[in-house]
N, C-alpha and C positions, 0 to 999 in steps of 0.2 A: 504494500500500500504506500503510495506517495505520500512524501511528508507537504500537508497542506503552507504555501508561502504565503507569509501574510509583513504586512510593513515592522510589525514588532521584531520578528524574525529579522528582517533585514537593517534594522536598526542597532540587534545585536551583532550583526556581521562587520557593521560599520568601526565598533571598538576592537576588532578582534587586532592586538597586536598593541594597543595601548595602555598604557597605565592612567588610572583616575584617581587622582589624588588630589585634586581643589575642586570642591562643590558649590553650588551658589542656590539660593533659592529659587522658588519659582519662578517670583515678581522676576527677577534680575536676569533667570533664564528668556522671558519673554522680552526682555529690554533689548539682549544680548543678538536675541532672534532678530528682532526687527532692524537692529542696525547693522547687522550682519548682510541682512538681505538688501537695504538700499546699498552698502559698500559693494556689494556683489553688481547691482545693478548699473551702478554708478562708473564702476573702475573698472568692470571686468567685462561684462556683458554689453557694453556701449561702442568697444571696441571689433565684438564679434559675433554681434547679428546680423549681420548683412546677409553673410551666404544660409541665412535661416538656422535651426535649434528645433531641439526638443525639449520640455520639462516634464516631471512626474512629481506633484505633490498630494501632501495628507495634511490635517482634513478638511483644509482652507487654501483656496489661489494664495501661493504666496507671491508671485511675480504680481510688479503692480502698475508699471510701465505700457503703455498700451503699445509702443513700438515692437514690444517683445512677444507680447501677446498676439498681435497681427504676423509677424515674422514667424512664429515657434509655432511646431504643431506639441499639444499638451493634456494631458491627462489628471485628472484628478480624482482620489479616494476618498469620497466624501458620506455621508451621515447619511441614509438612505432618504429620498424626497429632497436633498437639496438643488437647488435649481440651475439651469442653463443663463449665462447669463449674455447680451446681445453688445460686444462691446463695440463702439464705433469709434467716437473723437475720443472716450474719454477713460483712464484708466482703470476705473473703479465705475459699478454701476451707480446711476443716482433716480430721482424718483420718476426722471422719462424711461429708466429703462425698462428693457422687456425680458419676460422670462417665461422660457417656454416651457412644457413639461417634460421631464426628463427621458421619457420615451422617444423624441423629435431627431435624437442619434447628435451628429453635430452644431453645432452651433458656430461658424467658422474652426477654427483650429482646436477645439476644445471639448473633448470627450469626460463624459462623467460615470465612472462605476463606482458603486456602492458596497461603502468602507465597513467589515463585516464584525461580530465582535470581537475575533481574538485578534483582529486587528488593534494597533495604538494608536490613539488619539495623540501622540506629542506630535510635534509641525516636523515634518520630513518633504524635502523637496533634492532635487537632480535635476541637473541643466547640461546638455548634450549639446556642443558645436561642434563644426570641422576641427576650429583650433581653441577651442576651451571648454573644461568639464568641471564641474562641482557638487559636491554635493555637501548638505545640512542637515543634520537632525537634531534635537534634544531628547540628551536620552538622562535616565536615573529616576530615584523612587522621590517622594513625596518632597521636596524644600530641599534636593541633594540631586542637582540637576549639573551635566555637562551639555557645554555646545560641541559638538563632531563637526569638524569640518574637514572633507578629505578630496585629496583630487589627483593622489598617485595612483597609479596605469594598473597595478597588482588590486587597488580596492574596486577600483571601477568596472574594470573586467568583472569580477566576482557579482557586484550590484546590479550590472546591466545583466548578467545572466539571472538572476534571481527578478528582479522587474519583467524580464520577459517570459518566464514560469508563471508570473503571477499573473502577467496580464493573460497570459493562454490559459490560466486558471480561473479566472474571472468571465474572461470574452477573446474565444481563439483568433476572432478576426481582427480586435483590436492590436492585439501578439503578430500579425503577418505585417499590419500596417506598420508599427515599430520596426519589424525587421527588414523591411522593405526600406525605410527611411534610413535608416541604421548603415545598410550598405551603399546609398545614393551619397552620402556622408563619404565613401571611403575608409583609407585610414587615419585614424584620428592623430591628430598632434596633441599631443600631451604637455601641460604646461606643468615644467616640474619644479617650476620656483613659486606654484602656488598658493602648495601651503605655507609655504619657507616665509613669503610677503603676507601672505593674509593677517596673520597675528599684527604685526608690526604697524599694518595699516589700520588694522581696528581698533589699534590704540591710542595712535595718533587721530584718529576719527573722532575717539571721545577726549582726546585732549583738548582738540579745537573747539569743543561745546562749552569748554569753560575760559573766563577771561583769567583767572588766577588760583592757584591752588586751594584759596578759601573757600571756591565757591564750587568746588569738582562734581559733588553728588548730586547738589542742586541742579545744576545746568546737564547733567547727564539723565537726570529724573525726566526735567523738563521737556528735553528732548527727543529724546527716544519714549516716553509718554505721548509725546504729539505724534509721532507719527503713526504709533499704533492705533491712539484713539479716531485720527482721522479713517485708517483702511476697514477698520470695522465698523465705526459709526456709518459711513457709508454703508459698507454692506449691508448690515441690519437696517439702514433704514428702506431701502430698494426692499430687502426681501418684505419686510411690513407690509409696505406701503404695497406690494404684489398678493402680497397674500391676503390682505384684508379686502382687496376688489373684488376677488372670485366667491369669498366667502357672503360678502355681501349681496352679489349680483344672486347667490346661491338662497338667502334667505329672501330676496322681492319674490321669486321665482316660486317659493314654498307658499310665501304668502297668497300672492294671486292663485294657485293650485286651491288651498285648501279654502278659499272664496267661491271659486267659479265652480267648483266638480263637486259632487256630493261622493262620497268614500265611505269604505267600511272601517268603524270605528278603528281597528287596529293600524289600519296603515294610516289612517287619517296623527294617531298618535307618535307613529313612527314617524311622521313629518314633523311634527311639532319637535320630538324629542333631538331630528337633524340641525332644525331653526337654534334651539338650544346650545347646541355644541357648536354652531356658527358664531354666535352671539360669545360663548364664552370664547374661540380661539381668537374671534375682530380682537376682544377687553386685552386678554394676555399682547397679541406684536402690538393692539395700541401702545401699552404700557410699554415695551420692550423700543417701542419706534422713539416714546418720550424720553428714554434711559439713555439714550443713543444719542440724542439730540441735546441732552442736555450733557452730557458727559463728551461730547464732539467739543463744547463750547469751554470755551480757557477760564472763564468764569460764571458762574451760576448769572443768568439772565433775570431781573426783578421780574416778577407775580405779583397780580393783581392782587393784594390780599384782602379780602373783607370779612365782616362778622359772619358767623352762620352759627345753627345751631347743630353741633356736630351730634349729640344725642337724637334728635329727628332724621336725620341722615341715615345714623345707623338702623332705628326703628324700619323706615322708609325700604331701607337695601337688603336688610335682614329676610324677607319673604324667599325672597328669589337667592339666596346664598342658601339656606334652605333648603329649599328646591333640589338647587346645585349640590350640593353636601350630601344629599338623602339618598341619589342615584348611585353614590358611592360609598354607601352605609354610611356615612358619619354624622353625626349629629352638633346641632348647631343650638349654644346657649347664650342668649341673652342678658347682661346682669347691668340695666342703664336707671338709675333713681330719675326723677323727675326735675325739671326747674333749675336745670344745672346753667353755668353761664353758658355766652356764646364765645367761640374763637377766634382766632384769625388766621383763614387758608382759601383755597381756592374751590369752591365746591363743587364743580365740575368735574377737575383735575383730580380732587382730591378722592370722589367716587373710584374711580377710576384707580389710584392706587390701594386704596381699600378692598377692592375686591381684587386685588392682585398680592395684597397679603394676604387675605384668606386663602388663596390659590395656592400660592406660594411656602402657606405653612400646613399647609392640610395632604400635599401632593406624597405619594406612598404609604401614606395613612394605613392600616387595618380597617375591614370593616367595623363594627361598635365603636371606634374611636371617637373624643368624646372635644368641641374645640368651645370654649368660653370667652366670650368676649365681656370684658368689665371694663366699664368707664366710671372714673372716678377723679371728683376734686383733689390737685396736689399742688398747695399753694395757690401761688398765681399763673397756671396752666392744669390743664386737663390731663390726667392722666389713662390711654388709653391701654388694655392688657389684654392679650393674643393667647391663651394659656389652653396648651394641648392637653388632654390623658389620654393616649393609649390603649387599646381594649388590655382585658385583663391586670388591670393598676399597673401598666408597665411605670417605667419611670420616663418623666417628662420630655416631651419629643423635641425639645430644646436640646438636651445633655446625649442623645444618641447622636451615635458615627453618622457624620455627613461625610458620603462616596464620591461627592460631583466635587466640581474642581473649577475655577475661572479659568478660561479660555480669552478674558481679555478684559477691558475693565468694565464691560457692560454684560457680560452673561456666563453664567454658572450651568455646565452641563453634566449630567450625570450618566455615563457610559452604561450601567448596569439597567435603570429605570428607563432613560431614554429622555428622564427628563433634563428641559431647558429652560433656566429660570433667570429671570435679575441679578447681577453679582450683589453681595452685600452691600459694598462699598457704593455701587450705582442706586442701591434702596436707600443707603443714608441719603445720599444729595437729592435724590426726587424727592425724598419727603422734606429737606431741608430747602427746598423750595417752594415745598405749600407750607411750611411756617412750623414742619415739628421734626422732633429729634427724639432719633432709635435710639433703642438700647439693648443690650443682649443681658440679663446677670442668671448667674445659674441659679436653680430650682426657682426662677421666677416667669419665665417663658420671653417674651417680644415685647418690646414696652414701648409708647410712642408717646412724647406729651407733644400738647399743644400750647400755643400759647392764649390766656385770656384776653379777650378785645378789653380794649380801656375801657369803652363805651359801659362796660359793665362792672369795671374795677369804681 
């Protein structure tokens, strides 16, 4: 029986022959990534696109240059349903772009197979020219991450045989058209001073980001924070902003249906229950589009702030979270006293992340699990509380292992579940924009206060 190739596999091939002995954490791994890859674009690939390339990335385009992307033909392993995207003038998609379904085969240079589980979600990419090769990955366990960077003739051979197993393991046709392309290529010229220069360059890349030694970390944060937050704010907001039109074209279409046709009670329900699930995916990329857009921007943007009465609100939203909850056994309690003040936030907005915390804290849940909402006076703001139990009195769903991981500063995914959620840090700042401030502390579950309007102090 063939041993199945999958990118972790080939990630492990990558170290074979190294020593790891400086670890970095994750943040820093992702820093390391992304300046790794405009160096690469910038210095290396600017010189030798002309006679065209190939790439192979996981689990996101990392190439971001639309000269490259038009020139290279490219492949990517990605999360299954991720989309095609239509690139024209412009690097990265924005909300003219188009995305077709993944069945539609190419989309100029750009094939997508579906990244399977015992594949590795760490960012792996390979770039194939006449006369230059490279390849990236991050590899290691939890906050004990190295960058790979390799581009001698012995690892390459080895990687391009193993990419072209996998792609015949995946899609035989896509494997011909690789090796098709592969020999149109010739023999490759190998650039053997590339590792030798890469270090040296990527050090002096981050020297230039600062004007003096005082200020190294800051200006490197800075930095390389911008350009990450720009390639995925993008991203996510194109996919939102796609995904939420079909969904919604999907719920008029239900509605007019169950208007005009008379139906037997059952499927009449099954439509309602699709409208449902429309309705909650639109809330979730809303929220994810506003995470994006706010965490794109170099400072939080002013909100309209005014009084409301957040107790009504929740009364008001409570029915339909309910609803939602009940389908997946859980249950939803109330705990709001009367006459309480008003606050100041956005009520709109603020809906809108409210039910993307209960989303957000209820997802993997047990059925019987049990989610309490208490609002209560604390001082001069309101104190809101998110407080899970667990079926069976497990202990509180605060304090158990969370499996998913930030993939960037706007979203938390979890390989095992599937779920994809808000990163933490982008839950602080959207709510720090409608006027309240998280908290995590143990055995007390998600805590959010608000602030009191004056008007009522």
């Amino acid at each position: 029986m063939s041993t199945e190739i999958t990118i972790k596999l080939i990630q492990k091939e990558l170290i074979d022959g190294i020593s790891l002995k400086n670890y970095v954490d994750d943040e820093t791994s992702r820093r390391m990534w992304w300046s790794s890859l405009e160096l690469i674009q910038k210095q290396y690939l600017s010189q030798n696109y002309q006679e065209g390339g190939m790439w192979f990335a996981a689990p996101l385009p990392a190439l971001n240059e639309a000269k490259y992307l038009n020139n290279f033909t490219g492949w990517l392993w990605a999360p299954e349903g991720f989309p095609y995207f239509n690139y024209e003038d412009k690097c990265l998609p924005s909300d003219q772009s188009h995305i077709r379904p993944v069945n539609v085969g190419f989309t100029k240079n750009y094939k997508i197979l579906n990244l399977n589980f015992n594949d590795s979600f760490e960012p792996f990419l390979m770039v194939i020219t006449p006369k230059f090769q490279c390849i990236l990955t991050i590899y290691g366990a939890k906050d004990k991450k190295n960058l790979i960077v390799r581009g001698d003739e012995s690892t390459l051979k080895k990687v391009i045989e193993l990419v072209d197993k996998k792609l015949s393991q995946d899609d035989a046709e896509e494997s011909k058209k690789f090796q098709n392309n592969l020999k149109n290529f010739g023999k490759l010229s190998i650039n053997h001073e590339f590792a030798s220069n890469f270090w040296p360059s990527l050090s002096m890349k981050f020297a230039k980001m600062v004007s003096n030694s005082n200020n190294i970390q800051v200006s490197f944060n800075a930095q390389s924070d911008k350009s990450l937050k720009i390639t995925e704010a993008k991203l996510l907001e194109a996919i939102s902003h796609e995904v939420r039109t079909p969904l919604a074209t999907i719920k008029t279409l239900i509605s007019s249906t169950l208007k005009k046709y008379e139906m037997d009670e059952k499927i009449k329900n099954r439509l309602i229950q699709i409208d449902n699930e429309c309705t909650e995916q639109i809330d979730r990329f809303g929220l994810i589009f506003n995470a994006a857009e706010l965490v794109r921007s170099d400072s939080s943007p002013p909100q309209q702030l005014t009084s409301i009465n957040l107790g009504e609100i929740l009364q008001k939203l409570s029915p339909s979270w309910i609803k939602q909850l009940s389908r997946r056994g859980i249950s939803l309690e109330i705990d709001i006293p009367s006459e309480l003040p008003e606050v100041l936030s956005n009520s709109e907005k603020l809906e809108l992340m409210l039910g993307g915390l209960i989303d957000k804290n209820t997802r993997g849940l047990q059925q019987g699990s049990i989610l309490t909402l208490e609002l209560r006076p604390a001082g001069q703001k309101l104190r809101l509380q998110l407080i899970v139990r667990k079926k069976d009195s497990y202990r509180n769903h605060e304090n158990t292992k969370d499996d998913g991981s930030d993939i960037g500063p706007v979203l938390n995914w979890n390989p095992q579940t599937g779920s994809l959620q808000i990163s933490q840090s982008a839950t602080q700042k959207l709510l720090a924009s409608l006027g309240g401030y998280v908290t995590r502390r143990k055995n007390s579950g998600l805590t959010v206060f608000f602030p009191i309007s004056e008007i009522n102090q």
